[in-house]
C-alpha positions, 0 to 999 in steps of 0.5 A: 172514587172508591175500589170496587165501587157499586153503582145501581142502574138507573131507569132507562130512557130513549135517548140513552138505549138508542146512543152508539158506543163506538161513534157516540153519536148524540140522539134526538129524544122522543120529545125533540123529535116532535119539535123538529121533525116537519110535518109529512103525510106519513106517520113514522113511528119513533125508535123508542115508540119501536123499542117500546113495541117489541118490548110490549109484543115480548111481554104478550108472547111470555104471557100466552105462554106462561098461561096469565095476563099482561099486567103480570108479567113483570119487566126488568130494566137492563140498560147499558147503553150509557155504560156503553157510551161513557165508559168500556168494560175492561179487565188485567189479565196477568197470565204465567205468574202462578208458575212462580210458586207451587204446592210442596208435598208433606212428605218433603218437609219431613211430616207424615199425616197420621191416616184418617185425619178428620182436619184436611191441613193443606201442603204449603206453597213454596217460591220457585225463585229467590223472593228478592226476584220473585216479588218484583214480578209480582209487584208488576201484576199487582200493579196492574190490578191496583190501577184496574181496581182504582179507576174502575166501578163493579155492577153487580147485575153485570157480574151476574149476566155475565157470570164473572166478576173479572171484568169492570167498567172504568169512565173514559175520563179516568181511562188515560189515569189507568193507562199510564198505572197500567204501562208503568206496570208493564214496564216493571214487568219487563226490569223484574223480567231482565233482572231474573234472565241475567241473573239466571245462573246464579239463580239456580245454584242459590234454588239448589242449595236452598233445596238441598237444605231443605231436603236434608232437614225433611230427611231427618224428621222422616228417618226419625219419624218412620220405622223403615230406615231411609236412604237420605242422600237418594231422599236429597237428590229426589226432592232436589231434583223434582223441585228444580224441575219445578222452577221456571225456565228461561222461555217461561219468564220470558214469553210467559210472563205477561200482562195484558188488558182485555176489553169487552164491547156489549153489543146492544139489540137496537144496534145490531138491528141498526146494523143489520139494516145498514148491512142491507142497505150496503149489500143492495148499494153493493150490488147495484154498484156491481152490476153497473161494473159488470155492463162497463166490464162487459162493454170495455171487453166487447170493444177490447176484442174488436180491437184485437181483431182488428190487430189480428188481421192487420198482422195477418196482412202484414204476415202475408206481405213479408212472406211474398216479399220473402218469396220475392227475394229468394227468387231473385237470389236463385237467379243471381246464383245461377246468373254467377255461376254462368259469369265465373265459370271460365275462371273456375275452369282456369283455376281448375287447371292450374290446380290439376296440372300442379296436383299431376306434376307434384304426384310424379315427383312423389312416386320418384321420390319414393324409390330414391335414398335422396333428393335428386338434382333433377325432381329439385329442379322440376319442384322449383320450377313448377313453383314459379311457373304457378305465380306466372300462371295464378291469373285468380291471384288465390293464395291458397297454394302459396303457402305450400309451394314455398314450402315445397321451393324451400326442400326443393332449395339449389344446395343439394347438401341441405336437401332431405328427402323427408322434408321434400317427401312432407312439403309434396304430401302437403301440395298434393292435400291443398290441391286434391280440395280444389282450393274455390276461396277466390271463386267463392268471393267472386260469388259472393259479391254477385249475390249481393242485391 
């Protein structure tokens, strides 16, 4: 098989212009038709009788236009379908690789073109990378290209249609052939690639000092070719620095250096008919299917509400029954607390006593204490005694006197030496408080255990 092989079209027929590209389905030719196809009433007419028909209807349209006859008008086979189903159009793109060299003025190099010149002489191209690096990564492209090259056909009445030659056609016998040239290719890319990035620092110092020579070299042939003197070291650093600015970067070689295979499907007229009548069918199978989904949809919500009115008032009745029962409780609680209060009320009357005399005797104490310099014999006495007549009186057994009156009944202690007039002072202050909140802890568990239902 030849590189860039042309291969002339051959005269369509019915079978190959109604194949399928994508599913390769086989198609019955018009003569099997006749065979197989049982006998109906009704006459259907052939897809190559059709295409035949609107090829025929073009032909009188251009006619009527162009003002001549049928028989004049010419037809030009074009039929791709067996391309279609053989094979696939495909092209290598190699994109970022022409970064890899740039044109150079002649001024750099030195020359200066005599004016009105009647030869264009084009400025030279120049390596923006040593070659040892630059070539891998052109020999990765050209591989690519070569494997296009040998594994596929060029038609020239394809390129003209299209307006390009970039795209060829490659048989899907020869397809896995070029696959593997074409990923060897890739995989030289990514080395050549590789090599170049961990190589970059070097790179650079070799670019600039080849720039640098050179730009000395032009430098010499401008200062002996101009009649103005030239700064050689400002000439040397222009040049430099313009051709480093030239010389790709690191993001460059690696995201844009790439190869990639573009294919091109041709999408025929008998199969976007063919589509288009499909697409129809589906879009009334689509809408007879929603429509279906619809009445369902509409039926499952309607018996969704009634359920959920049905749950409403289920929970309406259940909210309504726990707030009589709620109303229930709460009055049975008010009469249970009015039933307590009437039950321990004589309790709270004894202790309400106990509490009021204590308060009175420890007040006396403390308006005596006040004019006295020390604890006298007596008011000591009075305390103890007023503490052990409360254990005999305390019938509710509350304890939330104890704490205090033993205070009190230790400042108030039989040895009139360790007697203080300021910690008998404090320890009365702290009876007279406790007593002044009328102390309910025994009442209120006494209530509390009333109130339980």
């Amino acid at each position: 098989m030849n590189t860039n092989q042309e291969i002339s079209l051959n005269a369509p027929s019915a079978s190959s212009i109604l194949s399928n590209f994508l599913g390769k389905q086989q198609v019955i030719s018009a003569e099997n038709i006749e065979t197989v196809s049982e006998p109906i009433s009704e006459i259907k007419v052939s897809p190559a009788a059709e295409i035949l028909n609107r090829l025929n209807n073009k032909k009188e349209r251009a006619a009527v236009n162009l003002g001549i006859t049928t028989a004049e008008v010419e037809t030009m086979p074009f039929d791709l379908s067996q391309l279609e189903t053989e094979g696939i159009f495909l092209n290598v793109d190699c994109k970022g690789f022409s970064t890899l060299e740039r044109q150079i003025e002649w001024k750099s190099l030195g020359v200066e073109l005599p004016p009105g010149q009647t030869v264009k002489l084009s400025p030279p191209r120049v390596g923006l990378l040593p070659d040892v690096f630059r070539r891998k990564l052109m020999r990765a492209a050209s591989q690519a290209h070569h494997a296009l090259n040998k594994f596929s056909f060029r038609f020239t009445l394809c390129e003209s249609v299209w307006g390009t030659s970039e795209y060829k056609w490659i048989p899907w016998n020869a397809f896995e052939n070029f696959e593997q040239e074409y990923k060897r290719a890739c995989e030289t890319l990514s080395a050549a690639k590789a090599e170049v990035l961990a190589n970059y620092d070097e790179i650079l110092v070799t670019l600039r000092k080849s720039f640098a020579d050179l730009a000395e070299d032009s430098a010499k042939r401008l200062d002996a070719t101009l009649e103005i003197p030239l700064n050689r070291e400002e000439f040397i650093a222009n040049v430099v620095a313009h051709a480093l600015g030239m010389i790709p970067t690191r993001e460059m070689i690696r995201d844009g250096l790439s190869i990639t295979m573009k294919p091109k499907v041709i999408v025929l007229g008998s199969e976007m008919l063919a589509e288009q009548q499909t697409a129809k069918a589906l879009n009334l199978e689509n809408a007879k299917i929603e429509v279906a989904q619809q009445s369902v949809n509409l039926e499952l919500d309607t018996k969704t509400r009634i359920e959920q009115l049905k749950i409403h008032d289920f929970e309406l009745e259940q909210s309504r029954e726990r707030e009589v029962k709620e109303r229930i409780r709460q009055m049975k609680i008010e009469a249970a607390l009015t039933a307590a209060n009437d039950a321990i009320s004589p309790i709270k009357e004894g202790l309400d006593q106990i509490t009021a005399k204590i308060f009175e005797a420890a007040s006396e104490m403390a308006n005596k204490l006040q004019t006295a310099n020390f604890v006298p014999g007596a008011l000591a006495k009075r305390a103890r005694q007023m503490c052990e007549w409360y254990r005999l009186m305390n019938f509710t057994r509350d304890t939330s006197l104890e704490e205090v009156l033993e205070r009190l009944q230790s400042a108030a202690g039989a040895d009139a030496k360790i007697r203080s007039k300021v910690e008998m002072q404090s320890a009365l202050n702290d009876v007279l408080r406790a007593t002044s909140l009328q102390s309910k802890r025994l009442l209120d568990d006494d209530r509390l255990s009333a109130l339980e239902l």
